[in-house]
MIKOLPA-975450 format. One line per 2 residues: their letters; for each residue x, y, z of N, C-alpha, C, CB. Coordinates in nm, 3 decimals, always signed. Glycine has a CB too. Layout:
N
A) X Y Z X Y Z X Y Z X Y Z; ...
// end
This chain:
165
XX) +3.854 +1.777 -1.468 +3.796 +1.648 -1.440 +3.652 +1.643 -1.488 +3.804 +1.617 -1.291; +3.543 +1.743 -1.441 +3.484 +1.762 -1.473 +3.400 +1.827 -1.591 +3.498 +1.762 -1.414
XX) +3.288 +1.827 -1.648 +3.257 +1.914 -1.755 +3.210 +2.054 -1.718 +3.158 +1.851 -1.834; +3.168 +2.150 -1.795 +3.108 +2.223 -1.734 +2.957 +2.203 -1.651 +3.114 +2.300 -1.814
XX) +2.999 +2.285 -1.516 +2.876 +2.292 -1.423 +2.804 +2.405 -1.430 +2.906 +2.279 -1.289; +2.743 +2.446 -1.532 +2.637 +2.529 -1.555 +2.557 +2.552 -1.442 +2.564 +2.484 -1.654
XX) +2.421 +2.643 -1.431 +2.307 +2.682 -1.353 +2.228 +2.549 -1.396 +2.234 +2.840 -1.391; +2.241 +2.486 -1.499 +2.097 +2.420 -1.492 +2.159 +2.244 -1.466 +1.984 +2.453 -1.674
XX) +2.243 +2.256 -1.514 +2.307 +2.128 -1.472 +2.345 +2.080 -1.291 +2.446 +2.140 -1.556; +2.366 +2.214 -1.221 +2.370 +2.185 -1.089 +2.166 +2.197 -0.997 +2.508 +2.322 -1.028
XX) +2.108 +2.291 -1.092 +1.955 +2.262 -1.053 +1.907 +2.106 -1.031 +1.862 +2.322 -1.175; +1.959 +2.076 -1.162 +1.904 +1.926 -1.190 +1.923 +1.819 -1.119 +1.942 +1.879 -1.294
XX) +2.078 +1.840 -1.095 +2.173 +1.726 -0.977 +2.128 +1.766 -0.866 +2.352 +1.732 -0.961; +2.111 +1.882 -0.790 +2.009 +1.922 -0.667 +1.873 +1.868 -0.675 +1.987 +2.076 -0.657
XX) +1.810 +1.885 -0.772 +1.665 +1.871 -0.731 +1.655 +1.681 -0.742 +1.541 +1.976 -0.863; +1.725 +1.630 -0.815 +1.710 +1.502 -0.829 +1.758 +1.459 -0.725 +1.758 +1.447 -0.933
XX) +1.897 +1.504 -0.622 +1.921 +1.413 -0.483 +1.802 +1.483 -0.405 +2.097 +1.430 -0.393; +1.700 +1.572 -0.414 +1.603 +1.612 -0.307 +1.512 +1.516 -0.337 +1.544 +1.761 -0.307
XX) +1.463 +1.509 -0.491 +1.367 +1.432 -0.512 +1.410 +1.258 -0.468 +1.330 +1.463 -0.665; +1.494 +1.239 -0.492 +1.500 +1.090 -0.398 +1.546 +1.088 -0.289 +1.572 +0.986 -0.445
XX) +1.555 +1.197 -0.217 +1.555 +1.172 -0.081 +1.431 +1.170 -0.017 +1.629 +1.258 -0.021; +1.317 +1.235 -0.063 +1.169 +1.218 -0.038 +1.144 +1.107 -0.051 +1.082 +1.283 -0.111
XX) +1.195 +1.041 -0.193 +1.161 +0.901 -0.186 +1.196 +0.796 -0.078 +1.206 +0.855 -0.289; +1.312 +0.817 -0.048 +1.378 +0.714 +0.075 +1.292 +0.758 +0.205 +1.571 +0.744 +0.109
XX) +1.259 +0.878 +0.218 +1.181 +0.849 +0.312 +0.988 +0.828 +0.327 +1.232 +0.943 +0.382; +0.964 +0.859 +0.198 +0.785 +0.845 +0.191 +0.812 +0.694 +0.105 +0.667 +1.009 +0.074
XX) +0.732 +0.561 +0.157 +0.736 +0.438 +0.109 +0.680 +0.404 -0.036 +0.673 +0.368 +0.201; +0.729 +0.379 -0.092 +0.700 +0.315 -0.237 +0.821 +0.383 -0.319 +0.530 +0.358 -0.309
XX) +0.797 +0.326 -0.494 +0.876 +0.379 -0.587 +0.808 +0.470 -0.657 +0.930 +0.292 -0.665; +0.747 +0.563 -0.674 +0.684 +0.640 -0.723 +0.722 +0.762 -0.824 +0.639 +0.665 -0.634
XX) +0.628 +0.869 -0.874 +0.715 +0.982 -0.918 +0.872 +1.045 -0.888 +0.644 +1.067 -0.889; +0.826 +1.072 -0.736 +0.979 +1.147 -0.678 +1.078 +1.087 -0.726 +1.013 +1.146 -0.523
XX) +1.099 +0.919 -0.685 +1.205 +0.853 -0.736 +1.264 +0.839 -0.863 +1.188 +0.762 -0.712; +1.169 +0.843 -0.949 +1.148 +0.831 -1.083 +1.218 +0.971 -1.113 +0.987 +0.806 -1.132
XX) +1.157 +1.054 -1.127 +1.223 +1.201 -1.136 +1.342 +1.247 -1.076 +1.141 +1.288 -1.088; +1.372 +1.185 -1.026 +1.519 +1.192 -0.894 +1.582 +1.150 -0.965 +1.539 +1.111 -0.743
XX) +1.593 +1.003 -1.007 +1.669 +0.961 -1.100 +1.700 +1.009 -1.224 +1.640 +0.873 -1.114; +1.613 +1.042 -1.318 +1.627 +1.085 -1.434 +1.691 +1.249 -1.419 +1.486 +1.066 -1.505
XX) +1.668 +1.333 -1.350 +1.715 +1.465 -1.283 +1.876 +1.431 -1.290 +1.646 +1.492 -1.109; +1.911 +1.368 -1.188 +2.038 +1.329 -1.198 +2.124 +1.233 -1.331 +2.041 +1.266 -1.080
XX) +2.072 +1.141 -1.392 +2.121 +1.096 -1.497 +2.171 +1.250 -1.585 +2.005 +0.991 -1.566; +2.040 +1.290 -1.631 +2.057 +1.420 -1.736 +2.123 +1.510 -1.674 +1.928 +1.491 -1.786
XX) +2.210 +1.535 -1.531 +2.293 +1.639 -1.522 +2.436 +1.573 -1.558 +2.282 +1.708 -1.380; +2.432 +1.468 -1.547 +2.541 +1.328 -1.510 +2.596 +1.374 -1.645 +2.474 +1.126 -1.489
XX) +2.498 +1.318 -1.769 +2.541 +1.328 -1.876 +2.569 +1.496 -1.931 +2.449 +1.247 -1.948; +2.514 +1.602 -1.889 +2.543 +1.721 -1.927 +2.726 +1.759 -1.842 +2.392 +1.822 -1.874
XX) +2.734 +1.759 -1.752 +2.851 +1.756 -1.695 +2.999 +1.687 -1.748 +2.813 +1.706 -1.591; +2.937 +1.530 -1.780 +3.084 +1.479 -1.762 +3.083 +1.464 -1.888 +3.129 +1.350 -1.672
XX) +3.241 +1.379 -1.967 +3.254 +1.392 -2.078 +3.307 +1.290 -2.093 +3.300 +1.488 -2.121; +3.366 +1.192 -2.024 +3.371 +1.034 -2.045 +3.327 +0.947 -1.950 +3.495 +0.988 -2.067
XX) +3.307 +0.830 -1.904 +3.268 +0.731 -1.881 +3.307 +0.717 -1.749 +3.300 +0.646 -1.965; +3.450 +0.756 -1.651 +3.515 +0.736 -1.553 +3.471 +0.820 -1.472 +3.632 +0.735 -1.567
XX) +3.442 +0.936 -1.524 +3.398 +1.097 -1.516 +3.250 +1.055 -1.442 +3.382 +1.198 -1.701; +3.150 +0.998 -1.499 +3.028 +0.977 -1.467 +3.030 +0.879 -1.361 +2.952 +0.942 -1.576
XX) +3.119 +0.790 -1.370 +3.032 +0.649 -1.264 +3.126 +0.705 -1.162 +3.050 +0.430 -1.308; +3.210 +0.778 -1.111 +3.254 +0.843 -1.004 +3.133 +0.974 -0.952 +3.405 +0.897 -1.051
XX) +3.058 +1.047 -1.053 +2.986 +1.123 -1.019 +2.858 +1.031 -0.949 +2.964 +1.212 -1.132; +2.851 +0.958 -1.023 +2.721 +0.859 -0.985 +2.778 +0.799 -0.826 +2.695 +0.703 -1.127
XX) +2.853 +0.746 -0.821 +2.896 +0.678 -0.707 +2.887 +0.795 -0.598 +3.046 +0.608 -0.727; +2.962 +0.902 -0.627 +2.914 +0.995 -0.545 +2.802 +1.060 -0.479 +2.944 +1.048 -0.576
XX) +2.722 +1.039 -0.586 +2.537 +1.066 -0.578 +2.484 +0.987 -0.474 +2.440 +1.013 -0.724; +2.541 +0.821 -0.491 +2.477 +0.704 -0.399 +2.461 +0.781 -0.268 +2.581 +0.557 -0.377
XX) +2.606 +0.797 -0.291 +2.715 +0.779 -0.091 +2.660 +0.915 -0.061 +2.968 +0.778 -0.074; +2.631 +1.057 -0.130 +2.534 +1.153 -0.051 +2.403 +1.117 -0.036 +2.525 +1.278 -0.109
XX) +2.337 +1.049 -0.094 +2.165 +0.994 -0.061 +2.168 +0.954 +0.003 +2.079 +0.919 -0.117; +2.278 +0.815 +0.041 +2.261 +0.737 +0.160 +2.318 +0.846 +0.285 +2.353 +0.582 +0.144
XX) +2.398 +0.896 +0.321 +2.408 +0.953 +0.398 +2.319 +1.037 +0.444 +2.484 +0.983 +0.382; +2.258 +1.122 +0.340 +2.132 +1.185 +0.404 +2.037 +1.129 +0.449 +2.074 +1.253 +0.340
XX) +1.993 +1.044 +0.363 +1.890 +0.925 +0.427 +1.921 +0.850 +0.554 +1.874 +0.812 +0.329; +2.051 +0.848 +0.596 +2.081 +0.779 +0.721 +2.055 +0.847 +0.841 +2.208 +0.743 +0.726
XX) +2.127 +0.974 +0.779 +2.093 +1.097 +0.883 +1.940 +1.150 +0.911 +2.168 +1.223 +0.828; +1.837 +1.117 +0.808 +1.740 +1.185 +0.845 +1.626 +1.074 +0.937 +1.685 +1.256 +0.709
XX) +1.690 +0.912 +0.901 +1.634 +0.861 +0.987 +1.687 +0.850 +1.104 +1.604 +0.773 +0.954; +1.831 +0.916 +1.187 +1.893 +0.933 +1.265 +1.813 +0.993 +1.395 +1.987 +0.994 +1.210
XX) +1.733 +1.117 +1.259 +1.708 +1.232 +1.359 +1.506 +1.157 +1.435 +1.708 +1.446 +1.229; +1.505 +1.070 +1.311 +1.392 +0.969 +1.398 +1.280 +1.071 +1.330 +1.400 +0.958 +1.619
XX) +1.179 +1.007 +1.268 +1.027 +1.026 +1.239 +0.972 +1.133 +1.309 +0.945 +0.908 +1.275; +1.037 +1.164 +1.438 +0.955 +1.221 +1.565 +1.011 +1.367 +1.525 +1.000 +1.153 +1.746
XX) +1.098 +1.407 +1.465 +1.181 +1.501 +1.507 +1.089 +1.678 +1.438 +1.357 +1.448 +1.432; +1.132 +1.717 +1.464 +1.094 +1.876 +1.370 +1.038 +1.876 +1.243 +1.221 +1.963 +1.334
XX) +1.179 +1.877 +1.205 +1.208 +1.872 +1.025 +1.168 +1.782 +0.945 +1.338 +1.861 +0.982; +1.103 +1.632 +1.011 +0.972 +1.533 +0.950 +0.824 +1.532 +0.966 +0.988 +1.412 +0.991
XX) +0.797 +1.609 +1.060 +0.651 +1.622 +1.102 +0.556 +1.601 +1.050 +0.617 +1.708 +1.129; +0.595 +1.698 +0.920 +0.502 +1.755 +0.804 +0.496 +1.644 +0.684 +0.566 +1.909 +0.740
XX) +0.587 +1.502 +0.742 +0.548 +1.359 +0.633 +0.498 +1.295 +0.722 +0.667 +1.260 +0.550; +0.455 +1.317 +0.837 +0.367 +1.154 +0.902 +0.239 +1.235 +0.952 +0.464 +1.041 +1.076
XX) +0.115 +1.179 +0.932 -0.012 +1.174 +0.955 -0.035 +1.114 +1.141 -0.074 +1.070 +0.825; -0.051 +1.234 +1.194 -0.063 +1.195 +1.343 -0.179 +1.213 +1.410 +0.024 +1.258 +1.420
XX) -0.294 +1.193 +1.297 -0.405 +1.255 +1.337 -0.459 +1.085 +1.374 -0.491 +1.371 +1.211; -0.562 +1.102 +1.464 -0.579 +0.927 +1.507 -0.718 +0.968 +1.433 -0.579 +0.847 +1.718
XX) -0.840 +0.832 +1.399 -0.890 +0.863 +1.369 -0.990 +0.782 +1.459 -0.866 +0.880 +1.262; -1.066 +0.859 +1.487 -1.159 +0.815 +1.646 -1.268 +0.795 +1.573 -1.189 +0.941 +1.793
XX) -1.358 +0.722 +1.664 -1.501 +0.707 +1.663 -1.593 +0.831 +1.683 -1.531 +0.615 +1.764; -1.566 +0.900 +1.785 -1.618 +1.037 +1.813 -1.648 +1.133 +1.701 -1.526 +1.103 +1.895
XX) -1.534 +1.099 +1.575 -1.472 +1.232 +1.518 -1.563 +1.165 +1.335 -1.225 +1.248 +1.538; -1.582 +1.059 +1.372 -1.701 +0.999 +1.200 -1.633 +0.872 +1.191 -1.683 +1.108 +0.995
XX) -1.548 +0.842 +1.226 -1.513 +0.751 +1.170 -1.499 +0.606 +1.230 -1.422 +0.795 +1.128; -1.598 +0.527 +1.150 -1.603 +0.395 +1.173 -1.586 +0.272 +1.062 -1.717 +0.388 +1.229
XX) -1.530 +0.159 +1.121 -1.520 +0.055 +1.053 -1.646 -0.029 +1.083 -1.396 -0.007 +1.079; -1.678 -0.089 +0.949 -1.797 -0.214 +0.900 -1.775 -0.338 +1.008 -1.763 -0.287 +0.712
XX) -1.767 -0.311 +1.143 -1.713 -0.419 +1.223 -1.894 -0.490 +1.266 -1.590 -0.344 +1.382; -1.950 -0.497 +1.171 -2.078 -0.574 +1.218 -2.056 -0.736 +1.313 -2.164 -0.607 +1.062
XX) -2.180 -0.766 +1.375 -2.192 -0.884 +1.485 -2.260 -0.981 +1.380 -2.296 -0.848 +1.644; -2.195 -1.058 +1.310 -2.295 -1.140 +1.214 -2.301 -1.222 +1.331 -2.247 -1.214 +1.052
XX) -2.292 -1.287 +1.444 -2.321 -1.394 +1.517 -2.446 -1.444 +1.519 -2.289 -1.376 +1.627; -2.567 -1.363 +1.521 -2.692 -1.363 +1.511 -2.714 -1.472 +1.391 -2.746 -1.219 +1.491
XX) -2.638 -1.448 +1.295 -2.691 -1.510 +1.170 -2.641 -1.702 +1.222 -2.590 -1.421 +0.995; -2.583 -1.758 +1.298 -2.534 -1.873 +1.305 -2.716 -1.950 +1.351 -2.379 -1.877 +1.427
XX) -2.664 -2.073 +1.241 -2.800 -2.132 +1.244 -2.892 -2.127 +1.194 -2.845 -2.127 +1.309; -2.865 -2.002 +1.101 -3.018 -1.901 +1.023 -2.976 -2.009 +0.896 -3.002 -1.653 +0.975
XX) -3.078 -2.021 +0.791 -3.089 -2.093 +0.683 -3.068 -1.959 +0.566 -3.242 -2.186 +0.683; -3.053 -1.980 +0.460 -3.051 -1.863 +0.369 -3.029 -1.885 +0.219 -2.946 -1.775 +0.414
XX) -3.015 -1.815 +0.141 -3.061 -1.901 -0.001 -2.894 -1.819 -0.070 -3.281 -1.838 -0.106; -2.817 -1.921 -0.162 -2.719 -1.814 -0.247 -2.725 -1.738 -0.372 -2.620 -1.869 -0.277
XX) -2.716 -1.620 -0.379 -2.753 -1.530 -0.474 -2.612 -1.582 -0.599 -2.755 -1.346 -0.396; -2.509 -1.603 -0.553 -2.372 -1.630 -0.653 -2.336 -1.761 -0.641 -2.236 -1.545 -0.617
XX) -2.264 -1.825 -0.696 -2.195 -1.942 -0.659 -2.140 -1.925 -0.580 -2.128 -1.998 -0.726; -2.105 -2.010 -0.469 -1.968 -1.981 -0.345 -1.856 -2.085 -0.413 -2.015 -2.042 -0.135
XX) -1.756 -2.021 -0.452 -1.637 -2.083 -0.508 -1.495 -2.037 -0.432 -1.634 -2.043 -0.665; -1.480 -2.068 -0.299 -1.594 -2.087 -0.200 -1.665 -1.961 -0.175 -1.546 -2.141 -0.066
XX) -1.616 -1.889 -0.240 -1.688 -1.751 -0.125 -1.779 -1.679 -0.242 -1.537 -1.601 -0.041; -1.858 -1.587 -0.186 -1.993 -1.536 -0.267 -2.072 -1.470 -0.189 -2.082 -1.642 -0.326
XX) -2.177 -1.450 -0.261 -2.284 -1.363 -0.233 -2.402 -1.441 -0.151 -2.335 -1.302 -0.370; -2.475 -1.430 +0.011 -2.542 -1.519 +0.027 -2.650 -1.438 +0.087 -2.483 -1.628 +0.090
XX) -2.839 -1.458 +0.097 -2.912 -1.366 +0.131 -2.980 -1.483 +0.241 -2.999 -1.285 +0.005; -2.928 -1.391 +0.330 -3.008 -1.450 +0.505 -3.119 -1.325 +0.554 -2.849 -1.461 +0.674
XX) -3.208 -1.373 +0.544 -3.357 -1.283 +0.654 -3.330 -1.198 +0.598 -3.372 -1.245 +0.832; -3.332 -1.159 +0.374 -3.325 -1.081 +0.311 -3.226 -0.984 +0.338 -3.423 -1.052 +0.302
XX) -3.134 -0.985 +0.401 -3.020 -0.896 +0.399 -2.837 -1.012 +0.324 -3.015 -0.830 +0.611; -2.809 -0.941 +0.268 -2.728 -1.007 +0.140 -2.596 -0.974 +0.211 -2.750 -0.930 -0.039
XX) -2.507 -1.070 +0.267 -2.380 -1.102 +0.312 -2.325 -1.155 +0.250 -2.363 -1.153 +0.400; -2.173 -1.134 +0.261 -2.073 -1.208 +0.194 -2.086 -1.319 +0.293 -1.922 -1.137 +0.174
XX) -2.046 -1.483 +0.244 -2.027 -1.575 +0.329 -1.909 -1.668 +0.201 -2.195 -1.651 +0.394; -1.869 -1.782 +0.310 -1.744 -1.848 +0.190 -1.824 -1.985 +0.282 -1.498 -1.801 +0.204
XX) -1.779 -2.098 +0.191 -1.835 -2.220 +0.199 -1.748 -2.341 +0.281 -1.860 -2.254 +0.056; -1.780 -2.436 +0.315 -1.662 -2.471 +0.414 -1.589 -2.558 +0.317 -1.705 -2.553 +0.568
XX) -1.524 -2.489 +0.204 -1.399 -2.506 +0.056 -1.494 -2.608 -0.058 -1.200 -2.624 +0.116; -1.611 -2.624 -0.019 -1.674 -2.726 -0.155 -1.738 -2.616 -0.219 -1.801 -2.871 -0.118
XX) -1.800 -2.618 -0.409 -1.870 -2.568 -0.468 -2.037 -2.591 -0.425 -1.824 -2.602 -0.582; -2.074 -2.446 -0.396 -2.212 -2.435 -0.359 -2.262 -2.364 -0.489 -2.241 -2.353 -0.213
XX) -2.382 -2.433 -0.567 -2.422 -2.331 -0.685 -2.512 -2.240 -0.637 -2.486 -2.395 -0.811; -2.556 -2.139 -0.733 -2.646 -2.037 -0.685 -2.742 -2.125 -0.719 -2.650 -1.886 -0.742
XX) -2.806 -2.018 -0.589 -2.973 -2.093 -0.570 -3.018 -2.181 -0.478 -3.013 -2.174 -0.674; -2.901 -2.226 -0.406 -2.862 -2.341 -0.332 -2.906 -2.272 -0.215 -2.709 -2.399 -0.340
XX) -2.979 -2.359 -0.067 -3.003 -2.337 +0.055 -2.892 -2.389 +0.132 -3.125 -2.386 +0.089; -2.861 -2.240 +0.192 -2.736 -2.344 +0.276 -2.773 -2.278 +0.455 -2.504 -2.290 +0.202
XX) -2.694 -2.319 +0.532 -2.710 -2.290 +0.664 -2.587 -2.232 +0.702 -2.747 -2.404 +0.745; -2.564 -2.155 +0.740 -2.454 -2.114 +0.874 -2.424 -2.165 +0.945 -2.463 -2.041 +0.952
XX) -2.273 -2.234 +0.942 -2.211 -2.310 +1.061 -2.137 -2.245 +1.165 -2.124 -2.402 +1.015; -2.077 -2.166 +1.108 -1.975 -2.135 +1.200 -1.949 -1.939 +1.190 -1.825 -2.243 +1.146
XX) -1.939 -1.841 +1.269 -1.889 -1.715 +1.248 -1.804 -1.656 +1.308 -1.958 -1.648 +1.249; -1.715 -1.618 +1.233 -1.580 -1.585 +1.313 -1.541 -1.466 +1.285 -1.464 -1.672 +1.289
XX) -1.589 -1.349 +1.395 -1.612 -1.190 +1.334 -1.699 -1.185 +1.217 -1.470 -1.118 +1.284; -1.624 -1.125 +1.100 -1.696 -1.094 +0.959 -1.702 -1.192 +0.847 -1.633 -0.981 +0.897
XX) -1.654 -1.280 +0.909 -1.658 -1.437 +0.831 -1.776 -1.514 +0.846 -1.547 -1.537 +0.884; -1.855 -1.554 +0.750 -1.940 -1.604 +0.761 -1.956 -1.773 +0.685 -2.012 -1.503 +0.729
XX) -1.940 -1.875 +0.768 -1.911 -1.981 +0.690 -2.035 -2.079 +0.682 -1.788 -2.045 +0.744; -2.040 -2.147 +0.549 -2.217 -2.189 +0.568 -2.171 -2.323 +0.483 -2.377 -2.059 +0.475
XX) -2.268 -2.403 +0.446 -2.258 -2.535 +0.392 -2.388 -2.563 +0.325 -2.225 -2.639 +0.499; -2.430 -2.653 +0.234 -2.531 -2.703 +0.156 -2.651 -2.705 +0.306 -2.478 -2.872 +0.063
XX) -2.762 -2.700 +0.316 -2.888 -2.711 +0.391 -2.897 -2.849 +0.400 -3.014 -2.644 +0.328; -2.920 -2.922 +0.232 -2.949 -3.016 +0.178 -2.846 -3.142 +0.328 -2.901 -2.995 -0.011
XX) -2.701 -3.128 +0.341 -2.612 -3.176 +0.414 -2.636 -3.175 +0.563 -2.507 -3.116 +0.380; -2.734 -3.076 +0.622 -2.767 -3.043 +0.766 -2.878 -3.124 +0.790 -2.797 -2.891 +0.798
X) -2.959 -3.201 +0.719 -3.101 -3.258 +0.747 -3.068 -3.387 +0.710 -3.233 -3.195 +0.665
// end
């Protein structure tokens, strides 16, 4: 039925269902998959010797990936034998690590001049410190005085000056 199954022809068909089984379980399409596939094509074609021969080998390939893949999410993320693919380290404040979660609230009301166009959004310099701000959706050109209306967390929304007086 088959062609010959050589040493390197069964390497190949092994390492290519390992290599896409990494894939099914680490997210994206990446190398592994890529190489998984082609691994297995080139044993596909070294093995068989007509056409019926292959898309039965192939079909076979599916129905063991999926099965392993079913089974390994069976055994759940949590288990032993996955550990060493999920990142369980939290990443605390204590330990360096912080997010840019600044209080622009201060800035509501402040006047300030734009360094970029806001189309809507841009570059804007309040009490010489240079924030991103976005415009409330009209074209503000640079150079333009605008005011701060409104701040919502790291959003900073401002309007022409010229419009506030």
């Amino acid at each position: 039925m088959f062609g010959d199954w050589t040493g390197l022809t069964v390497l190949l068909y092994v390492l290519g269902i390992v290599l896409l089984v990494i894939e099914g379980i680490v997210p994206g399409f990446g190398l592994p998959g890529i190489a998984g596939v082609i691994c297995v094509i080139i044993s596909i074609i070294m093995i068989t010797s007509n056409l019926y021969d292959a898309l039965l080998l192939i079909i076979s390939t599916i129905a063991i990936f999926v099965i392993i893949i079913a089974g390994l999410y069976k055994l759940g993320y949590g288990s032993k034998y996955l550990k060493f693919l999920i990142l369980d380290k939290e990443q605390k404040r204590e330990e360096g690590y912080t997010s840019s979660n600044k209080d622009y609230s201060s800035y509501l009301g402040k006047v300030g001049v734009t360094e970029t166009p806001l189309r809507p959004s841009g570059v804007v310099i309040i009490e010489g410190n240079r924030v991103n701000a976005q415009s409330e959706g009209n074209f503000i050109s640079k150079d333009s005085k605008v005011i701060v209306t409104h701040v919502d967390g790291m959003k900073i929304i401002v309007k022409n000056y010229e419009e506030e007086s």
